[in-house]
SERO-4910 file (N, C-alpha, C, O; in steps of 0.05 Angstrom, whole numbers):
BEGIN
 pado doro    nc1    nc2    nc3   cac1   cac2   cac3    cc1    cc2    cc3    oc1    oc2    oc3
  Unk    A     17    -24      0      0      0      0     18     25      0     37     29     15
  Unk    A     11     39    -16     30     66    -22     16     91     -5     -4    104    -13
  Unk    A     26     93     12     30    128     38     41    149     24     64    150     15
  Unk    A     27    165     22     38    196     12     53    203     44     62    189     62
  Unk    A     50    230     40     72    247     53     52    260     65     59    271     86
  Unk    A     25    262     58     11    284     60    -13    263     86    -25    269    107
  Unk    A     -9    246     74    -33    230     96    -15    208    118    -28    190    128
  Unk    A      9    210    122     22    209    139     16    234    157     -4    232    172
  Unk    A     31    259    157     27    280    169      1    274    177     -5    273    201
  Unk    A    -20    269    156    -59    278    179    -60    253    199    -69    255    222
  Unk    A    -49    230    188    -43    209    212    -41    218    233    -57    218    252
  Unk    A    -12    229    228      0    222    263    -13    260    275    -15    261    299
  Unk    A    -20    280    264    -36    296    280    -69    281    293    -79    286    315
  Unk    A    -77    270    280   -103    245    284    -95    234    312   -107    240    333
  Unk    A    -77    220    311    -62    203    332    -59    217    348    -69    211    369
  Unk    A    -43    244    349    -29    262    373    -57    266    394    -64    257    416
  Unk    A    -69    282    375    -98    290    382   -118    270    401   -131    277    420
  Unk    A   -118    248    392   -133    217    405   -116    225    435   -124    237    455
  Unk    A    -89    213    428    -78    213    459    -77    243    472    -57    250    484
  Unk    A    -90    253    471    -85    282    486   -103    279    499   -100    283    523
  Unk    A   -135    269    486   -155    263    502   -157    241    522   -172    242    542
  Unk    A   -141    222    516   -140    201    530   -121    211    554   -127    201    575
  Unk    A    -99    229    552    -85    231    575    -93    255    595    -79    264    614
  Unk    A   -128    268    584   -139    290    593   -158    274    617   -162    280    640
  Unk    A   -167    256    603   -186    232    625   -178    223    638   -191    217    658
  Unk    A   -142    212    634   -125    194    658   -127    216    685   -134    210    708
  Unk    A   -118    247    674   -118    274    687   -130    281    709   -122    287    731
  Unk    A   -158    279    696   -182    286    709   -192    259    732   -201    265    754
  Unk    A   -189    231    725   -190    219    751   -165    223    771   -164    223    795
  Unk    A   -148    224    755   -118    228    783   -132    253    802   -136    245    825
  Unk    A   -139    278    797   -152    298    803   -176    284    832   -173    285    856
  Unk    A   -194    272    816   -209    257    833   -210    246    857   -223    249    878
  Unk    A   -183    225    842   -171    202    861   -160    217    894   -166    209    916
  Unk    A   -139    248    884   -135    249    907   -145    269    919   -132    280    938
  Unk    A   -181    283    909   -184    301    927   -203    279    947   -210    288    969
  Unk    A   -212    254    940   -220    232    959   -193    224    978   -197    236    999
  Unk    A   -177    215    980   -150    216    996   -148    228   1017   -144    252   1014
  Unk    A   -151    220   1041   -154    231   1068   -118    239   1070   -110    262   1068
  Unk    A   -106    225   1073    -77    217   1062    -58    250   1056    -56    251   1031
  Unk    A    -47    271   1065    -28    289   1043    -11    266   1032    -14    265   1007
  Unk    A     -3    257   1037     28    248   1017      9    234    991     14    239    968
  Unk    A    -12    217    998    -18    201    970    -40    226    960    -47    230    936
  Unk    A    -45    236    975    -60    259    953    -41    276    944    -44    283    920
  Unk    A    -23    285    954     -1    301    934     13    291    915     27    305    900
  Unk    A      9    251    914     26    248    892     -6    249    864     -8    258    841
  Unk    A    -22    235    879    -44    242    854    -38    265    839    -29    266    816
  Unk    A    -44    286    857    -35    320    840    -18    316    826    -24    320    802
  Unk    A     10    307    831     32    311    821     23    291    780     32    296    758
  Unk    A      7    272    788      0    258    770    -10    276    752      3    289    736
  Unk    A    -32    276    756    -55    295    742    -36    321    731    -38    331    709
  Unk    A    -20    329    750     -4    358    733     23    343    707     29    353    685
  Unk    A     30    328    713     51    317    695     31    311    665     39    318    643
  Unk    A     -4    293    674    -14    291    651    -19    304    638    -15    299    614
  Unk    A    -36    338    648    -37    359    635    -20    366    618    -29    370    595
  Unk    A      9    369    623     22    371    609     34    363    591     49    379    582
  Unk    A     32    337    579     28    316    566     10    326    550     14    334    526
  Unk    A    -12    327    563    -38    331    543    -33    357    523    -36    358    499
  Unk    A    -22    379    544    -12    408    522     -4    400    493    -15    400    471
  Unk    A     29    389    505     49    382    486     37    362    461     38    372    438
  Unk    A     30    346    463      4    333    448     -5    345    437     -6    338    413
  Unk    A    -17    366    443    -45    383    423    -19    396    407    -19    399    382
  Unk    A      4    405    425     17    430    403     38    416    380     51    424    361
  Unk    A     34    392    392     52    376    368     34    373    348     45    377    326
  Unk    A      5    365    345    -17    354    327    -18    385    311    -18    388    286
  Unk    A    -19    406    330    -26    431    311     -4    435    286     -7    438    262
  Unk    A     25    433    306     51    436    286     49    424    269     37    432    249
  Unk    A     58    398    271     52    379    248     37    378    224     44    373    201
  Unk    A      8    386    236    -10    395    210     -3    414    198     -4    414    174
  Unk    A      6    432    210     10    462    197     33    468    182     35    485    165
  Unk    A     50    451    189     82    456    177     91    430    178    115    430    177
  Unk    A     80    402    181     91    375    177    103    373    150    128    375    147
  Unk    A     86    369    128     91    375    103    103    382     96    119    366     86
  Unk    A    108    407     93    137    427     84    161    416     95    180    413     80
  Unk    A    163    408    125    181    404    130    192    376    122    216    372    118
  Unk    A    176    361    121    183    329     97    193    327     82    210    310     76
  Unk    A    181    358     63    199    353     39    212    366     34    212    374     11
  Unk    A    228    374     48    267    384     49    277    360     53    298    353     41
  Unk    A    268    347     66    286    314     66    272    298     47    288    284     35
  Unk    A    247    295     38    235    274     20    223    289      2    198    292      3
  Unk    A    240    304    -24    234    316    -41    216    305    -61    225    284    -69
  Unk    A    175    318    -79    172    304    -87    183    288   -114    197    303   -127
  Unk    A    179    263   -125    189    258   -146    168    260   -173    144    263   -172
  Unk    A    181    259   -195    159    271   -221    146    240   -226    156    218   -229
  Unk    A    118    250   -224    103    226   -240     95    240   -266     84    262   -270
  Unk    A    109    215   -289    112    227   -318     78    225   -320     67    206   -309
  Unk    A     60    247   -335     28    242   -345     29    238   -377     40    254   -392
  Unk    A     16    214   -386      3    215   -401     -4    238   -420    -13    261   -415
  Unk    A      1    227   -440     -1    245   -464    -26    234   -476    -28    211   -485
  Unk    A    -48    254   -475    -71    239   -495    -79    239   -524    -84    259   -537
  Unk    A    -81    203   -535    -77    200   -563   -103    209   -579   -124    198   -572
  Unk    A   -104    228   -600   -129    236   -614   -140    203   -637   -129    193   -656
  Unk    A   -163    197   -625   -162    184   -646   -184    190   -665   -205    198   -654
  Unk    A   -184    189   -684   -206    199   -708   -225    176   -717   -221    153   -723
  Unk    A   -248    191   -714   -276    162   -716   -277    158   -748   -280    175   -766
  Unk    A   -274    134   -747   -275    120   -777   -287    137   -794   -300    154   -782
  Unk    A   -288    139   -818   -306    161   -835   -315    132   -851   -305    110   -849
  Unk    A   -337    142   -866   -354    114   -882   -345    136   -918   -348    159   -927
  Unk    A   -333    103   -928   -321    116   -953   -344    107   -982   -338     83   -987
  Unk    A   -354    111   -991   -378    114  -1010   -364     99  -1041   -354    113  -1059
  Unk    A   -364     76  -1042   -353     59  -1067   -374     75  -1100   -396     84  -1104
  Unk    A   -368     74  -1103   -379     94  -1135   -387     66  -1151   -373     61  -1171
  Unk    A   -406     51  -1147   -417     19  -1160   -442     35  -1166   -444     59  -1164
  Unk    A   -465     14  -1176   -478     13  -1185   -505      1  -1149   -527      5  -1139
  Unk    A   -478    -16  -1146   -499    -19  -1116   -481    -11  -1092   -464    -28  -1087
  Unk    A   -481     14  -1076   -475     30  -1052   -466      9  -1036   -481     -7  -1026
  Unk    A   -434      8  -1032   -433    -10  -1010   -417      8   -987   -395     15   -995
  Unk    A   -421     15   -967   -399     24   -947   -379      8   -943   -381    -17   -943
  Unk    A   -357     23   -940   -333      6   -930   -317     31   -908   -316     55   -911
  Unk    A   -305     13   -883   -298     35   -863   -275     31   -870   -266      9   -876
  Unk    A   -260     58   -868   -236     68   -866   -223     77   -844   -232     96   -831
  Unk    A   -196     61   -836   -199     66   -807   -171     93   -812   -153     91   -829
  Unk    A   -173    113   -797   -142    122   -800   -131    126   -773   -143    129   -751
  Unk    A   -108    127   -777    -83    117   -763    -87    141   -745    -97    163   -752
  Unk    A    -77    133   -716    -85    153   -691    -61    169   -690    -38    161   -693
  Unk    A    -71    199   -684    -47    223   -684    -39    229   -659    -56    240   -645
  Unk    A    -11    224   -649     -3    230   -616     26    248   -621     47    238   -628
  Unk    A     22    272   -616     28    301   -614     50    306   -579     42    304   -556
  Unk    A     66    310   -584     87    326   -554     82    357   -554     91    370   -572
  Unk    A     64    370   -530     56    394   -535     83    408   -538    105    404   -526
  Unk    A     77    423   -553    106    447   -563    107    477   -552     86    480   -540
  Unk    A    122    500   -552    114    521   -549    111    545   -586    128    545   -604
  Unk    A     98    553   -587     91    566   -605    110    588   -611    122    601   -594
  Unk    A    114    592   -642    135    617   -636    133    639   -635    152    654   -636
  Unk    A    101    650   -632     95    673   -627    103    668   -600    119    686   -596
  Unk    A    103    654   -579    118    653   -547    140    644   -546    147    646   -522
  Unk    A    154    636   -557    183    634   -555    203    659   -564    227    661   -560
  Unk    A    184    675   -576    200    706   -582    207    715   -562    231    721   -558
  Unk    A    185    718   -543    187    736   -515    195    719   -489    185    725   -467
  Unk    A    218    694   -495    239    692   -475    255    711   -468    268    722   -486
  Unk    A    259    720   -441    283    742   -438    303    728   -420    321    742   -411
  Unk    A    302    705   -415    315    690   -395    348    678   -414    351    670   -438
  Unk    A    367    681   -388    395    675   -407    405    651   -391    428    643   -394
  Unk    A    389    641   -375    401    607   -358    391    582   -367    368    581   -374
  Unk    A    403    566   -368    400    548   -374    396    522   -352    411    514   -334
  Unk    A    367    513   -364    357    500   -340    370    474   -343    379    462   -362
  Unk    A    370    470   -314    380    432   -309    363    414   -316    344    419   -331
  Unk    A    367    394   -308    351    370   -314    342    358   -292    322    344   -295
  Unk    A    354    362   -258    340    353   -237    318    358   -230    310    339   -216
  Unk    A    304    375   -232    280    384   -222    258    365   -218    255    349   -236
  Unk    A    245    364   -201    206    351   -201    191    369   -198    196    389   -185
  Unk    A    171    364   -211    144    370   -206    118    351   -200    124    328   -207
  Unk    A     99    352   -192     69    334   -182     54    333   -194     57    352   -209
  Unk    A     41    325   -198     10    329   -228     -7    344   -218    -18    339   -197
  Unk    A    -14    365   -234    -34    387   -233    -55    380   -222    -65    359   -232
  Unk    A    -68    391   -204    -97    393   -189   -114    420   -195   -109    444   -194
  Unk    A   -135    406   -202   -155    435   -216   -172    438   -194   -175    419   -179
  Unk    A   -186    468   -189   -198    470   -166   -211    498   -179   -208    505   -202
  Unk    A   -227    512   -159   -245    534   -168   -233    551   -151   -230    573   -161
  Unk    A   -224    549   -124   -211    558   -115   -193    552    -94   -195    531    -83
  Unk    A   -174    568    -86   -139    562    -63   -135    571    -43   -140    595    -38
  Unk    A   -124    553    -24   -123    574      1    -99    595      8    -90    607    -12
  Unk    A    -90    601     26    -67    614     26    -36    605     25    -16    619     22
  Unk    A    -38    578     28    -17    556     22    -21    545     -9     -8    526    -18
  Unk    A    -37    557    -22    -40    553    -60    -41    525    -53    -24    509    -60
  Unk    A    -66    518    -36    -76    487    -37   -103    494    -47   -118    513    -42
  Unk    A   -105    468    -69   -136    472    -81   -152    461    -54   -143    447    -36
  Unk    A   -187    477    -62   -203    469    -49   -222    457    -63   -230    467    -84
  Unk    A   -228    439    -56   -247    413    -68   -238    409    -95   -253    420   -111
  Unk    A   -223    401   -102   -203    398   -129   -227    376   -145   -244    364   -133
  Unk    A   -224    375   -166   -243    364   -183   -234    357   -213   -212    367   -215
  Unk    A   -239    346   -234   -228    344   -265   -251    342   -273   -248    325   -291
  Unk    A   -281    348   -272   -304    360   -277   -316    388   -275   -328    385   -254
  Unk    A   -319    410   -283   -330    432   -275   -354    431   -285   -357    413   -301
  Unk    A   -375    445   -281   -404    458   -283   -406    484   -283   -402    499   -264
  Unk    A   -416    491   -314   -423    519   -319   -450    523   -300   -470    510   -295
  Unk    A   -436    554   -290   -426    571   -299   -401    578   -285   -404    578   -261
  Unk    A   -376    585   -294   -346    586   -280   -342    623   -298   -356    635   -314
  Unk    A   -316    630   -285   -297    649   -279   -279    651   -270   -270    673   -264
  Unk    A   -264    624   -265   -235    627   -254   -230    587   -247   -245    575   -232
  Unk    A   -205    575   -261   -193    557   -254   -173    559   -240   -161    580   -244
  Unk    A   -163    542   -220   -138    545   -217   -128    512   -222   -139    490   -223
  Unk    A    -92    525   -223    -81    496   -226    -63    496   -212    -46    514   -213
  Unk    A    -60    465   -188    -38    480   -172    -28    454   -169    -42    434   -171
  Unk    A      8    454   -162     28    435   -169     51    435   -143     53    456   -131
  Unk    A     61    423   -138     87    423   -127    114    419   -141    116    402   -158
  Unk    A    140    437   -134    154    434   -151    184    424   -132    182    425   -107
  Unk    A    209    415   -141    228    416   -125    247    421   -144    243    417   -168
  Unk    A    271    431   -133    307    435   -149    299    448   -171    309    442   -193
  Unk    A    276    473   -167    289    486   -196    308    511   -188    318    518   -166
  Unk    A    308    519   -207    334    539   -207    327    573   -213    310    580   -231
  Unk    A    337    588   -201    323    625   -203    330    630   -232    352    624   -241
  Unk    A    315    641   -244    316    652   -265    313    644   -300    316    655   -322
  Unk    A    305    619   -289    303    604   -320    266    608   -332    248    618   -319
  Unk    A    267    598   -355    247    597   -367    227    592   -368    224    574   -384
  Unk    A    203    600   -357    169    582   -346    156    586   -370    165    606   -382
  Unk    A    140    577   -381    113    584   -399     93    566   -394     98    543   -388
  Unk    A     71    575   -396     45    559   -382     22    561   -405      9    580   -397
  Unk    A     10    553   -427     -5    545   -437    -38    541   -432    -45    530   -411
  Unk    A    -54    548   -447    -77    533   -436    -84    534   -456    -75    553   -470
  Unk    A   -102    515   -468   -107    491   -489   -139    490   -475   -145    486   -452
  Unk    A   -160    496   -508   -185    474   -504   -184    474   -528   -178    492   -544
  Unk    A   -195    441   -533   -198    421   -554   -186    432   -576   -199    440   -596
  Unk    A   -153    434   -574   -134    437   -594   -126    468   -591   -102    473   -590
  Unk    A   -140    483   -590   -143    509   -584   -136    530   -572   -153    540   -558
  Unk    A   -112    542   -574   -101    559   -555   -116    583   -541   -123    602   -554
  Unk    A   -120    582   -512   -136    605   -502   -119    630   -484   -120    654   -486
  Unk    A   -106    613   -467    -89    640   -454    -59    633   -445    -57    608   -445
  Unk    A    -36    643   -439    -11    641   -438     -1    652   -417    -11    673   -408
  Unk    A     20    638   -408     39    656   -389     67    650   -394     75    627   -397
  Unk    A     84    673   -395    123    669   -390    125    678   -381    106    693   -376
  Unk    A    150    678   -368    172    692   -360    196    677   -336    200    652   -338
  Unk    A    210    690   -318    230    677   -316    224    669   -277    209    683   -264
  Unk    A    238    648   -266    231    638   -244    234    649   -227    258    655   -225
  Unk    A    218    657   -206    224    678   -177    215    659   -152    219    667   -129
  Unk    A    204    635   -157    189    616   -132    212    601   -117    210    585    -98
  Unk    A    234    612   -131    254    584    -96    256    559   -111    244    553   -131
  Unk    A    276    544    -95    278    518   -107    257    499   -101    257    476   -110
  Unk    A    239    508    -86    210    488    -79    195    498    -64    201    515    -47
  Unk    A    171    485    -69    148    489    -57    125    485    -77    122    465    -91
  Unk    A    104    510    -76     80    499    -92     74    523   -107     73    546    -97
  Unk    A     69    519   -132     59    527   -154     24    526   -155     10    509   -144
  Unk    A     15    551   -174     -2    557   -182     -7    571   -210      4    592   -218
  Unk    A    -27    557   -223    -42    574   -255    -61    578   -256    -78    562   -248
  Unk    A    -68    609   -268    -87    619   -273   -106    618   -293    -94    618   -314
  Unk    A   -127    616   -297   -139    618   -327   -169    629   -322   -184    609   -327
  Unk    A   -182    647   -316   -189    670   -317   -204    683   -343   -192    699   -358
  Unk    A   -232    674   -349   -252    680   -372   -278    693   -360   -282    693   -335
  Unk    A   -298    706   -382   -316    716   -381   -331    688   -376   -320    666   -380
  Unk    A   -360    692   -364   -378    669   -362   -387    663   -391   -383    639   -395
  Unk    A   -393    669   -403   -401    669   -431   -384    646   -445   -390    625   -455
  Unk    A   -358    659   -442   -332    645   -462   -325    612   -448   -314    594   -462
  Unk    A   -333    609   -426   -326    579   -412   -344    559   -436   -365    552   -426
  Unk    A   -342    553   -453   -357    533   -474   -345    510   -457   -324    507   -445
  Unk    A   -369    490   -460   -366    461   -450   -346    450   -476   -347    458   -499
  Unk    A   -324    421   -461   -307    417   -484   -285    405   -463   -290    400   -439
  Unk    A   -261    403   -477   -237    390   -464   -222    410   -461   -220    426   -480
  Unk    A   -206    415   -436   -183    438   -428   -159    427   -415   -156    410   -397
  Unk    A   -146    441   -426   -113    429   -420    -90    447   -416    -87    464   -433
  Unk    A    -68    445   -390    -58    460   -378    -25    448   -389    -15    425   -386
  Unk    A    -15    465   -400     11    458   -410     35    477   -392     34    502   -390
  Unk    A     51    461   -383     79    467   -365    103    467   -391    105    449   -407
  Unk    A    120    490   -391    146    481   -396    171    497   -383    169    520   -376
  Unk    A    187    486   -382    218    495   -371    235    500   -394    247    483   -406
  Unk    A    236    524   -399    252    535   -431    239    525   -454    219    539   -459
  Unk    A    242    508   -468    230    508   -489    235    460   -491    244    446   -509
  Unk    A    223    453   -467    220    427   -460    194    424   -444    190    438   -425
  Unk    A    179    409   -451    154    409   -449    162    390   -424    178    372   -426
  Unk    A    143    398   -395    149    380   -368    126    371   -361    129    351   -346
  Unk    A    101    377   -366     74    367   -359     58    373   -360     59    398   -360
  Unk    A     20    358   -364      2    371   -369    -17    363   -351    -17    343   -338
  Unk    A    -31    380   -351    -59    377   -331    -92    370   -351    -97    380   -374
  Unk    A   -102    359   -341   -135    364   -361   -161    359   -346   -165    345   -326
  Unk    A   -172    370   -357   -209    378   -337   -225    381   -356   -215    382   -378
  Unk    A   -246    384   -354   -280    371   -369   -293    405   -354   -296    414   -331
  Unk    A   -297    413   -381   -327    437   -370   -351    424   -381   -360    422   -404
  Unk    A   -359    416   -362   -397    414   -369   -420    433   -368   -423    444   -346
  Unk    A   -439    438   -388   -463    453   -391   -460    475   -409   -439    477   -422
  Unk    A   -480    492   -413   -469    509   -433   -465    530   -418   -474    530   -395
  Unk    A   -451    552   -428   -438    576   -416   -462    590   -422   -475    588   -443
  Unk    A   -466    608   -400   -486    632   -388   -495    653   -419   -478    670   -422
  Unk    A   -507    654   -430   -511    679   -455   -506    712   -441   -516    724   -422
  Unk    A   -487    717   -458   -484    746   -446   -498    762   -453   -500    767   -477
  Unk    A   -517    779   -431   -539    803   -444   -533    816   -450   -510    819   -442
  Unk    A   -544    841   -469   -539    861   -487   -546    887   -463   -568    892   -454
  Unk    A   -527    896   -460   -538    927   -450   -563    948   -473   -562    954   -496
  Unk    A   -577    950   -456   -591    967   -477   -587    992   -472   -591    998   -448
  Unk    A   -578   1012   -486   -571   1040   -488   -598   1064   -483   -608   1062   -506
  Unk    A   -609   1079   -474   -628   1096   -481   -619   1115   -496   -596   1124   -491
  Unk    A   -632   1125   -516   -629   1147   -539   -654   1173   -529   -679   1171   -530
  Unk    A   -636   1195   -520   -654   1213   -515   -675   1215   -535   -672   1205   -558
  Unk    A   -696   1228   -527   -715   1236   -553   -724   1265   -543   -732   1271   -520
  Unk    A   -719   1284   -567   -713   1312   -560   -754   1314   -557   -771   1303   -571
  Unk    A   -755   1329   -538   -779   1340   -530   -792   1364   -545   -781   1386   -542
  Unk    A   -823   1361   -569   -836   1380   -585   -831   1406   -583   -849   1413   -568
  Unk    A   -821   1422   -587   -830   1445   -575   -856   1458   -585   -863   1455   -608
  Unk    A   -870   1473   -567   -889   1489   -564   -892   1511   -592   -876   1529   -592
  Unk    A   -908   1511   -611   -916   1534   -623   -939   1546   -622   -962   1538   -622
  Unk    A   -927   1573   -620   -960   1593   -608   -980   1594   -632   -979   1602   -656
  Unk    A   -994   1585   -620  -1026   1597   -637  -1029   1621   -649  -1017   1640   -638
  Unk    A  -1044   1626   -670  -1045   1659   -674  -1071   1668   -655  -1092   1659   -647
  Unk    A  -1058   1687   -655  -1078   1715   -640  -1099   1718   -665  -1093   1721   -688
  Unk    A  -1134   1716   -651  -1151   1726   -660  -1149   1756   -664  -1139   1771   -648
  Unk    A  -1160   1761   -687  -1163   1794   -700  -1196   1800   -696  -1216   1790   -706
  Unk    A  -1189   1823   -677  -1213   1840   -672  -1228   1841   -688  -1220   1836   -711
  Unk    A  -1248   1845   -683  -1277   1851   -701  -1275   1872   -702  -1268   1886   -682
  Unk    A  -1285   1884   -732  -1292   1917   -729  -1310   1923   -724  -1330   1911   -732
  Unk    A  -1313   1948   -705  -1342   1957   -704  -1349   1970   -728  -1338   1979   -749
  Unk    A  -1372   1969   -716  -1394   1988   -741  -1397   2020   -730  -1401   2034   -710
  Unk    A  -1392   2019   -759  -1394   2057   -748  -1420   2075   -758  -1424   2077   -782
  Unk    A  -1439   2087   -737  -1456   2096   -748  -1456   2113   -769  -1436   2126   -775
  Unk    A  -1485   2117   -785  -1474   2136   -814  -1482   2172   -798  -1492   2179   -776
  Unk    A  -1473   2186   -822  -1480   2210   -804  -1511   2217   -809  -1526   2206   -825
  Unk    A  -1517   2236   -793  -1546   2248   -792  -1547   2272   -807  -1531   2291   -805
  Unk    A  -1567   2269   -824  -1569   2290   -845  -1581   2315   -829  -1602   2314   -816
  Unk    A  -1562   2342   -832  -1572   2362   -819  -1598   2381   -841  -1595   2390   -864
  Unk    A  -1619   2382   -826  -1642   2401   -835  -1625   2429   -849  -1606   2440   -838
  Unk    A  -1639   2438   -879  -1636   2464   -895  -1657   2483   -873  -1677   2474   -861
  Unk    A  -1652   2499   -871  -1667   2528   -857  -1684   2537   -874  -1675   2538   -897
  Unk    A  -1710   2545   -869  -1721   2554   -883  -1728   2587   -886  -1724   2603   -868
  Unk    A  -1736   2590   -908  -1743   2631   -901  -1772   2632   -900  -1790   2619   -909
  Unk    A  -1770   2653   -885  -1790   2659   -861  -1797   2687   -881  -1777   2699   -888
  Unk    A  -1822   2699   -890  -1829   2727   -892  -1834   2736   -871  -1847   2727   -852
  Unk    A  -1821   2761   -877  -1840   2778   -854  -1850   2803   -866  -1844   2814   -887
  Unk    A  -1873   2813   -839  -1902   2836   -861  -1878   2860   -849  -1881   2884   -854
***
C-alpha cells in the first residue's frame, strides 16, 4: 500500500490528538482520586499525576497543531517530491464511411491511423523569452490539481477534473522541487486543440514548494469541451494537466442604451383679429327755411 507524505502528516496529528484526550481523562481521575485521599502524601502524589498529565496533554495538542501546519513542508526538504511522468492523450479519429462509386452502394470503413502530438511552445511565445540560464535537468514536479478555488498555502479546495457551468476562474496548482532562479516558465492553456491563454517569464518561486495557474474568462466564453494545462521549462515540455467543462456557458446580455428623444417644442397659436365695429352713418342736418316777414 503506497502512503503519501501528505496523509502520513494527517495520521499522526489524528493520533497526537486521540492521545491528548485520552491523557486528559487519565488527568481528570488522578484529580479525583486524590481530592478523595484523606492521606497528604498520597493525595499530593495524585496531584503531582494529574499535573505531569496535563502537560502531556498540552504538548500533544501543540505537536498535532505543528505537524498539521508545517509537517509537510518540512518532509519535503528531506523527502523531495518525485515527477510522476502524465500521459499524453492520443487523438483518435472516428472511422469516416467511404462511398464505393458501384452501381450498388456499398460502405466500406476506413480506419485512419491515430495522431499523438508532444505539446510544443509556439513561436509567437518563444520570441518573448528574456531569460539567459539554462535550466537543469534535476527538477520535479506533481501532477496538476484543478480546483475553483486556493487557500493561502496555494492548496486547491475541493479539487475536481469536472466543472459545471457557470465558471470564472480555474486554478491549477502543483508542487515543484530543485528548480533553479531565473530560467524559463511558460504555461499554456489549451481547449480542444485550441489555444486560449498564456503565461512566460522567468523563475522567482525558490527551489520548492507549490505552484499555481491561472486561467481567468468571461462566463459566456467557458464553452463546454476539453481543457488542458501545459507546463514548460525553456523550451522542454514538463507536464500537463486536463479537466472537463460541463453545460453550456451563461448567454451574455446586451446592455440596452437609451437614446434621448428631444422633447416638441411648443408653437404659439395665432392671436384672434378684432372685429370691427360698425360705425354709425352720419345724420343729415335740416336746410333752414325763409321765413317772410309783413
Amino acid at each position: 500500500m503506497n502512503v503519501d507524505i501528505r496523509s502520513t502528516v494527517f495520521v499522526l496529528s489524528i493520533m497526537a490528538a486521540i492521545a491528548a484526550i485520552w491523557l486528559a481523562f487519565r488527568a481528570r481521575d488522578a484529580f479525583r482520586a486524590g481530592r478523595k485521599l484523606p492521606f497528604f502524601f498520597k493525595k499530593r502524589q495524585q496531584y503531582d499525576l494529574g499535573a505531569r498529565l496535563l502537560i502531556g496533554v498540552f504538548l500533544l495538542l501543540a505537536f498535532a497543531y505543528a505537524n498539521f501546519r508545517w509537517g509537510e513542508l518540512f518532509a519535503y526538504r528531506y523527502f523531495p517530491p518525485t515527477l510522476t511522468p502524465s500521459l499524453t492523450p492520443t487523438i483518435t479519429q472516428t472511422p469516416t464511411i467511404t462511398l464505393t462509386p458501384t452501381l450498388t452502394l456499398t460502405p466500406t470503413l476506413t480506419s485512419t491511423p491515430s495522431v499523438t502530438g508532444t505539446p510544443f511552445i509556439p513561436t509567437q511565445i518563444s520570441t518573448e523569452f528574456v531569460s539567459v540560464v539554462t535550466p537543469k535537468s534535476d527538477y520535479t514536479f506533481s501532477l496538476i490539481v484543478f480546483s475553483t478555488k486556493i487557500d493561502d498555502d496555494l492548496q486547491p479546495i475541493q479539487p475536481a477534473i469536472e466543472f459545471e457551468n457557470p465558471l470564472k476562474t480555474i486554478y491549477g496548482t502543483y508542487s515543484y522541487n530543485m528548480m533553479d532562479h531565473g530560467v524559463q516558465w511558460t504555461e499554456i492553456w489549451v481547449r480542444d486543440g485550441k489555444m486560449l491563454h498564456y503565461s512566460t517569464g522567468t523563475w522567482q518561486g525558490g527551489s520548492g514548494g507549490y505552484g499555481s495557474a491561472l486561467l481567468e474568462l468571461p462566463p459566456d466564453e467557458w464553452l463546454p469541451g476539453s481543457y488542458q494545462l501545459q507546463f514548460f521549462i525553456g523550451e522542454n515540455w514538463i507536464m500537463s494537466g486536463h479537466f472537463r467543462v460541463l453545460g453550456n456557458a451563461p448567454t451574455r446580455t446586451p446592455t440596452i442604451t437609451l437614446t434621448p428623444t428631444r422633447t416638441p417644442s411648443i408653437t404659439p397659436s395665432p392671436t384672434s383679429t378684432p372685429t370691427p365695429t360698425k360705425t354709425p352713418p352720419p345724420i343729415p342736418t335740416s336746410t333752414p327755411r325763409l321765413t317772410a316777414t309783413p
